[in-house]
C-alpha positions in Angstrom: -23.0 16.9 -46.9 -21.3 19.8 -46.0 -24.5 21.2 -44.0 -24.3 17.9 -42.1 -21.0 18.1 -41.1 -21.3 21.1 -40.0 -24.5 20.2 -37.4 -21.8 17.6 -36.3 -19.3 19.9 -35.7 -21.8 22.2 -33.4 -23.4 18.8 -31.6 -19.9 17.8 -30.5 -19.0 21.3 -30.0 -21.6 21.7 -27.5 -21.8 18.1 -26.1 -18.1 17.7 -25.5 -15.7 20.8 -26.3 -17.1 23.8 -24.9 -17.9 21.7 -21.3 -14.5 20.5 -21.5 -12.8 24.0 -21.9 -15.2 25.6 -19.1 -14.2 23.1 -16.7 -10.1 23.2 -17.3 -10.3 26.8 -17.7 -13.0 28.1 -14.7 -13.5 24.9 -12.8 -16.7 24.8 -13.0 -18.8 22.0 -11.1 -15.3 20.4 -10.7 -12.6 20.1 -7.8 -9.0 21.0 -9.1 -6.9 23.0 -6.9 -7.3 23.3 -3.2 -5.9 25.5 -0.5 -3.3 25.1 2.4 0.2 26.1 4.5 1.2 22.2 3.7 -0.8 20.2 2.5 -0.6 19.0 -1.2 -2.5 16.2 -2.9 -1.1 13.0 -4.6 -3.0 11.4 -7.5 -2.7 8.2 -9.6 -4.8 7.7 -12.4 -4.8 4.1 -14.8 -4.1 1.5 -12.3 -4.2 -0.5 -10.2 -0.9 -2.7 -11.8 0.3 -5.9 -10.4 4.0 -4.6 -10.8 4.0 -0.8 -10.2 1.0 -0.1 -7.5 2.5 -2.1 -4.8 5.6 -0.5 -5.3 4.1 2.8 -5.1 2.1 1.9 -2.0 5.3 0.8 -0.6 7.0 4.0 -0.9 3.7 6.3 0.1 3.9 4.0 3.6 7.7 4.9 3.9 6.9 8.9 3.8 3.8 8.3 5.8 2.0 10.0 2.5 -1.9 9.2 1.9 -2.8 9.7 -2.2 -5.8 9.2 -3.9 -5.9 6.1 -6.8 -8.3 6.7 -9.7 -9.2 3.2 -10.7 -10.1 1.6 -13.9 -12.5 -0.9 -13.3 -10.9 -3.9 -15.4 -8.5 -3.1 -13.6 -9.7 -3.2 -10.0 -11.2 -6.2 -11.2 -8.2 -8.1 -12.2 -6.2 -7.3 -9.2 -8.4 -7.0 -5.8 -5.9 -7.6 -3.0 -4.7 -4.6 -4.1 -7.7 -2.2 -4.0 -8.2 -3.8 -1.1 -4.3 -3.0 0.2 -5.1 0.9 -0.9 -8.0 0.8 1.6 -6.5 -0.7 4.5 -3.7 1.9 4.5 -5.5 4.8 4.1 -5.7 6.2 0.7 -8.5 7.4 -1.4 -10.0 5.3 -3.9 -11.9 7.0 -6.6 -13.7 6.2 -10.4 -11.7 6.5 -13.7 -14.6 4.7 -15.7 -14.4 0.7 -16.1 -12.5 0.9 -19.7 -10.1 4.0 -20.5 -11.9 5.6 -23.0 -13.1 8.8 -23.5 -16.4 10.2 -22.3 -16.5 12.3 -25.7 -16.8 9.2 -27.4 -19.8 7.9 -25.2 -23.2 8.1 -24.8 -24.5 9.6 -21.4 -25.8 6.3 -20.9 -22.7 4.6 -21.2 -20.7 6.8 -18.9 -22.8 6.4 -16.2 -23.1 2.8 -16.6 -19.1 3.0 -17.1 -19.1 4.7 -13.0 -21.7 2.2 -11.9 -19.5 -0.6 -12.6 -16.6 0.4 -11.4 -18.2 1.9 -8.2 -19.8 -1.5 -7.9 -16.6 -3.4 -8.0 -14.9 -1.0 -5.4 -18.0 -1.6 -2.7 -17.3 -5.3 -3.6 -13.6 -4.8 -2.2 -14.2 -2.9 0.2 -17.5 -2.2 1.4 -17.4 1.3 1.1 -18.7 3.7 -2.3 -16.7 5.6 -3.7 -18.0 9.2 -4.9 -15.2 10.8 -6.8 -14.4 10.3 -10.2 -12.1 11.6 -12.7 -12.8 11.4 -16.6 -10.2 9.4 -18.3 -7.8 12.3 -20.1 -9.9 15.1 -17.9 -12.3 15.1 -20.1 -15.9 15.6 -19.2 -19.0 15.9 -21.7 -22.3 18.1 -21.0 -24.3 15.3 -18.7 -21.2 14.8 -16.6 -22.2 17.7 -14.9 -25.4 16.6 -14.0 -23.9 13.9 -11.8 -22.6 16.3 -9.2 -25.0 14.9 -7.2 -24.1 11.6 -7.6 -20.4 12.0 -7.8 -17.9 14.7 -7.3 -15.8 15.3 -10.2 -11.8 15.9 -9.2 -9.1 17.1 -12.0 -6.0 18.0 -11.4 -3.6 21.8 -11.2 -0.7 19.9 -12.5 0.0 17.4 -14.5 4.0 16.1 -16.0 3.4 13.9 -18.7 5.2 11.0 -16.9 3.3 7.9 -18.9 6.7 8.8 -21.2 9.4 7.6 -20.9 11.4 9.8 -23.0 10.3 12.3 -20.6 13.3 10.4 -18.1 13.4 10.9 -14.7 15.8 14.0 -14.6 12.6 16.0 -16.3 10.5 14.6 -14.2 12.1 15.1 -11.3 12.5 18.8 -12.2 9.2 19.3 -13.2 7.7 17.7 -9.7 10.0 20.0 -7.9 8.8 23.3 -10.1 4.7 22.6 -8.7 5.6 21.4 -5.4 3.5 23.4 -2.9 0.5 23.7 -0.9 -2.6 23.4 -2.5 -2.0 21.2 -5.6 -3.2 18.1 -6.8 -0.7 16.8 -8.6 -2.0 13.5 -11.8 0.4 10.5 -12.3 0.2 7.1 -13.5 1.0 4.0 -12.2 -0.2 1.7 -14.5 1.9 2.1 -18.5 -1.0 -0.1 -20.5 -3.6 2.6 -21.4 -3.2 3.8 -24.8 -0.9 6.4 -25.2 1.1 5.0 -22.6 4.7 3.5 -22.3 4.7 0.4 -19.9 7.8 1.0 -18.3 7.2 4.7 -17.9 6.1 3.3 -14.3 10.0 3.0 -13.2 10.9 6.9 -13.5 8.0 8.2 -12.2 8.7 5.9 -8.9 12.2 7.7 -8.9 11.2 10.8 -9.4 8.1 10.7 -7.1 10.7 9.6 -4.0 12.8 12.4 -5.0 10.4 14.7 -4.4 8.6 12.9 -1.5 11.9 13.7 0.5 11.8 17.3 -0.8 8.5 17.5 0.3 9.6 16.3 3.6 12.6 18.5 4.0 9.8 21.8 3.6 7.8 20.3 6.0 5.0 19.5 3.3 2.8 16.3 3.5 0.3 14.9 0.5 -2.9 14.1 2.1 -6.4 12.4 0.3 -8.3 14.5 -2.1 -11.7 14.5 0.4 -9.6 15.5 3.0 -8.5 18.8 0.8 -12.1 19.5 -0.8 -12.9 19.6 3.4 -10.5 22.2 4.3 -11.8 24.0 1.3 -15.4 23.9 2.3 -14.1 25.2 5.7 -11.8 28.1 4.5 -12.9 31.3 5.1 -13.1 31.8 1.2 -16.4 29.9 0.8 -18.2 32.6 2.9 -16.9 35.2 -0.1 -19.8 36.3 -2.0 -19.5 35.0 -5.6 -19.5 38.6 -7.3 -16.1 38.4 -4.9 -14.4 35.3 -5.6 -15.1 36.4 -9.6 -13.0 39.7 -8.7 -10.4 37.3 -7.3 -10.4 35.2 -9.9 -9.9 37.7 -12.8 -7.1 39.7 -10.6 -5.6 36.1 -10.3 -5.4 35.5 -14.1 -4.4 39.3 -14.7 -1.2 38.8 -12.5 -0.6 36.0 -14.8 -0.4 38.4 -17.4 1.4 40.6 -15.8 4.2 38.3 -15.3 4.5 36.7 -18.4 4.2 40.4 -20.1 6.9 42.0 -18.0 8.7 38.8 -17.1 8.3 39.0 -13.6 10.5 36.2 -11.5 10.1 34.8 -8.5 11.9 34.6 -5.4 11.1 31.5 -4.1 9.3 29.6 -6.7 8.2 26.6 -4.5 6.4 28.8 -1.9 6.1 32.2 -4.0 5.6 34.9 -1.9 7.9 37.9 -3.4 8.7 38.4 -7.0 10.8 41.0 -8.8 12.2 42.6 -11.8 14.6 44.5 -12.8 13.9 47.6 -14.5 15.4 51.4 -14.8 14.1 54.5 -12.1 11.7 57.0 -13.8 10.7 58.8 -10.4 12.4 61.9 -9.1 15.6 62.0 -7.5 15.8 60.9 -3.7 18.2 60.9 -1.5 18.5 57.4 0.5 19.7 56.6 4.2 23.1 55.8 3.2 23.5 58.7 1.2 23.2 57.6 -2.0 21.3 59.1 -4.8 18.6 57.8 -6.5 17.8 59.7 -10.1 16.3 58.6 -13.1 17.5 55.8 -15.1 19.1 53.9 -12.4 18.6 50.2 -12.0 15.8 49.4 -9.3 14.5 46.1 -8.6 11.1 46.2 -8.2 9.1 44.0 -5.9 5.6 42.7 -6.1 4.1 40.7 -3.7 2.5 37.5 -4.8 -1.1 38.3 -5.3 -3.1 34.4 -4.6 -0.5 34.9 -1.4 -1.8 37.7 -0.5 -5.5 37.4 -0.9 -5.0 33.8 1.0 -3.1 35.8 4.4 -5.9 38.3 4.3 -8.7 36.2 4.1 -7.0 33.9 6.9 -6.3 37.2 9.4 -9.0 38.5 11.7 -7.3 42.1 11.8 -5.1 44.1 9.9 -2.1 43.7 12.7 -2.6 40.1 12.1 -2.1 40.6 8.2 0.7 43.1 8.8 2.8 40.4 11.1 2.0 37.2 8.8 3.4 39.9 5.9 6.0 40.5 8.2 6.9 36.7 8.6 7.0 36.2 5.1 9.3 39.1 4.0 11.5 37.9 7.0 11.8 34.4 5.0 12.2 35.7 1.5 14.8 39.2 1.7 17.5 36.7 2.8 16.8 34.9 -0.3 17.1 37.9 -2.6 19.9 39.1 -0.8 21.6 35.9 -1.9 20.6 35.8 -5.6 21.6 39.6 -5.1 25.7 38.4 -4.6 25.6 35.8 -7.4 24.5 37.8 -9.7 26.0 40.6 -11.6 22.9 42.4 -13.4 21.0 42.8 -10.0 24.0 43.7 -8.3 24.5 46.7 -10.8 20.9 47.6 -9.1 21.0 51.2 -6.5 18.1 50.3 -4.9 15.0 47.5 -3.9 11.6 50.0 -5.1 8.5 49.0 -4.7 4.6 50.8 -4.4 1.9 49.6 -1.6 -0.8 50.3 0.5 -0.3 48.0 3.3 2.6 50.5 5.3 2.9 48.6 8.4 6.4 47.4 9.0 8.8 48.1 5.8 11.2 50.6 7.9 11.8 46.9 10.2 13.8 46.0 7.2 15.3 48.8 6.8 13.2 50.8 3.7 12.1 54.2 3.4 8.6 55.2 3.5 7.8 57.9 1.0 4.6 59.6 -0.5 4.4 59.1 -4.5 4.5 62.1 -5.7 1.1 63.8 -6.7 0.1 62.7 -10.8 -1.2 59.8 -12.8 1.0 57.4 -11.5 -0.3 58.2 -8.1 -3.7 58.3 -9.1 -4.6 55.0 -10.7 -2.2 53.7 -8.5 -4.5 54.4 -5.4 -7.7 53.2 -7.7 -5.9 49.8 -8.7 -4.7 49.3 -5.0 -7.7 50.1 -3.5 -10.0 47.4 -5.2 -6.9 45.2 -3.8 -7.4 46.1 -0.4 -11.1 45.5 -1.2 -10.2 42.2 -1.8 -7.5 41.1 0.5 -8.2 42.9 3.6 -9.6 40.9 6.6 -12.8 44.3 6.8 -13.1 44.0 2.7 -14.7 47.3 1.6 -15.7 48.5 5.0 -11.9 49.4 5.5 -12.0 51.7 2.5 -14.8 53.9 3.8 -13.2 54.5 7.4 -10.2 56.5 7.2 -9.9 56.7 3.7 -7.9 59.2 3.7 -4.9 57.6 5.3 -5.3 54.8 2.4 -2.9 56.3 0.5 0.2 54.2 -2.0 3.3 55.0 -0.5 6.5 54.4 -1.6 9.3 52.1 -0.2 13.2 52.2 -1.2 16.5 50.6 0.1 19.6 50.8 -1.1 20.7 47.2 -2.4 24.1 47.9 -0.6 22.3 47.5 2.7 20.5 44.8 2.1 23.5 42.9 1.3 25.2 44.4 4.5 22.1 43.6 6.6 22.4 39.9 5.1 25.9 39.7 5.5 26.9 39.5 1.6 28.9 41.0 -1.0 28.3 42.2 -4.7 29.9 40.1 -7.1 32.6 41.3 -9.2 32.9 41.8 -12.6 36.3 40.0 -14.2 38.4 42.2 -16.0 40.6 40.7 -18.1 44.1 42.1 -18.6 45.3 43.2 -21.6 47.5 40.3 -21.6 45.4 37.7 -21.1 43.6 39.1 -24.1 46.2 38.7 -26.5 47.5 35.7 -25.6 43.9 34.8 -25.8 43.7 35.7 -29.6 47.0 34.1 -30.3 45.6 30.6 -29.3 42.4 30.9 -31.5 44.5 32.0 -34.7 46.6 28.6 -33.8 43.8 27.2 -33.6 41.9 28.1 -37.1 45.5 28.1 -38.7 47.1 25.2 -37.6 49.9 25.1 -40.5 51.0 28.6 -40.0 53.5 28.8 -37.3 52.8 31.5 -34.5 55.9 33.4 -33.4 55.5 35.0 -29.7 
């Protein structure tokens, strides 16, 4: 018994588990993130409903918004004026098997007679096939990937949870507003009868989802059909990347990750991230800034780092290194006056001397007023230059070939500015500490002992 449960264990294993992690974890064979200045993706997964899907057209039509709907096929079935409404105005209509059940629990058979049907009924609405499909719950098994051909398979980069209604619309909201941005393909549900599901949890998401539509249209961002995004991928200059590149990428991608969580970096502008910092203490040698000031060690710096998918995304985009060096440029333009103003409201990164941070790419900093200075000659400076340079490798519009001409200008240089002038240059002011007086302090203590003796009589 035990021997056969443990054949069990590896069948399903390898049938259904280890597919499933490979494809959340390294997309493979599967479409779940795209690419993009402004241009995010919408998806709904469960319906269509007779009481939530029309309202959810209705507000996709008032934002002008084009989404994708991952239909179950009783579903579809039951209700096809409004598959039929979905075509007419322009969104994407794509397979979420004919019954919500799990491909794990399914024959291969099964599943692909479970896409036939719905795919049927879609033609039957109208007159179009449909080849995108989404596994109920994500989840694919081993033969799913052998229907690449037949069907693309489409998950998601973000996903909230919202068939709960405990979840409320606050949380929601909040947590729309967090992965708002270009590139992602956001999962929600307009249908609350799948199992699992909570049938009004419809009503918040509809809240939420206008809320952020008119966020969305505020930063000049617009969600747009998933073909339409697997299109601009297919055309970005990425695809030409060798894959022995795009693996590089990919593991520098999940080492900033790391990084971050590690040394809790934070970020500047979380729903476009471009900069992010942290605060830490100087353990260079003294310099001596433009304004005068001293920098020695142990002095609060904060430290930028530029956003590395950002960065890998401007260089891949630029034909030249001036054009990387002005989109860079652009983007520091946008995000210092940000800092600046986190700068003034708050007191620990006020307490900082200086901004500090260690690049490559030297074209432009002294426009913003920083100091361009060589790292002094060690181990810092050393693996500094190695770590950088398979960077550039990456990120730089002439790849490697700009490492082997004038290599020896390629050098990590160091940049500093006193946070005084940024604040100056930006028109703020530090924040000041409250000091309390010493009367204020007593009189303070007074009131809490009337308060935790309140039959003993307090004589002032």
């Amino acid at each position: 018994m035990q021997t056969l449960l443990l054949w069990l264990f590896y069948i399903s294993s390898f049938y259904a588990f280890i597919p499933g992690m490979i494809s959340r974890i390294f997309g493979y064979r599967v479409f779940r993130k795209g690419i993009g200045r402004t241009e995010f993706a919408l998806t709904f997964d469960d319906g269509p409903d007779p009481r939530y899907t029309p309202q959810l057209l209705d507000l996709l039509k008032q934002y002008d918004a084009k989404a994708t709907f991952f239909v179950v096929g009783a579903h579809a079935e039951q209700n096809p004026e409004i598959i039929k409404r979905m075509y007419d105005e322009g969104h994407l209509i794509g397979i979420h098997n004919y019954v919500h059940k799990t491909n794990w629990l399914m024959r291969p058979a099964t599943v692909k007679q479970q896409i036939k049907r719905t795919g049927d009924i879609i033609y039957s609405i109208t007159g179009e096939r449909s080849t995108y499909y989404r596994p109920p719950w994500g989840i694919v098994n081993l033969f799913d990937f052998s229907k690449r051909r037949q069907v693309q398979i489409v998950l998601w980069s973000a996903m909230f949870g919202d068939w709960k209604e405990k979840l409320g619309v606050e949380r929601l909201t909040e947590k729309l507003l967090t992965k708002l941005g270009p590139g992602e393909v956001m999962l929600l549900h307009d249908c609350g009868t799948t199992l699992g599901a909570d049938p009004k949890a419809p009503e918040h998401m509809l809240i939420a989802l206008e809320r952020m539509l008119e966020e969305a249209k505020k930063r000049g961002l617009r969600s747009i059909r998933v073909d339409e995004m697997i299109q601009h991928m297919q055309n970005s200059p990425i695809q030409q990347l060798s894959f022995s590149k795009r693996l590089v990428v990919g593991l520098w991608l999940v080492w900033e990750q790391c990084f971050q969580f590690m040394f809790r970096i934070k970020t500047i502008a979380p729903a476009d991230p471009f900069l992010h910092y942290r605060l830490r203490k100087y353990q260079g040698d003294p310099v001596q800034m433009d304004n005068g000031e001293r920098l020695i060690k142990g002095d609060k710096i904060i430290e930028l780092h530029i956003d590395n998918r950002q960065l890998f995304e401007l260089g891949v985009h630029s034909r030249s290194s001036a054009q990387l060096a002005i989109r860079m440029i652009r983007r520091m333009e946008k995000d210092l006056p940000v800092l600046a103003e986190r700068i003034a409201e708050d007191i620990d990164l006020a307490e900082a001397k200086a901004l500090y941070g260690v690049s490559m790419l030297n074209r432009g900093p002294e426009k913003f007023g920083f100091m361009v200075l060589d790292l002094p000659d060690g181990w810092f400076a050393r693996s500094t230059k190695f770590y950088l340079s398979i960077l550039l490798s990456v990120i730089h519009p002439a790849g490697g070939a700009r490492l082997k001409v004038r290599s020896e200008v390629l050098v990590p240089k160091m940049m500093l500015m006193p946070v005084s002038q940024l604040l100056d240059q930006m028109n703020k002011q530090r924040p000041q500490k409250q000091v309390k007086s010493r009367e204020r302090i007593l009189e303070e203590e007074q009131l809490s002992l009337e308060a935790e003796l309140p039959g003993v009589t307090v004589v002032h």
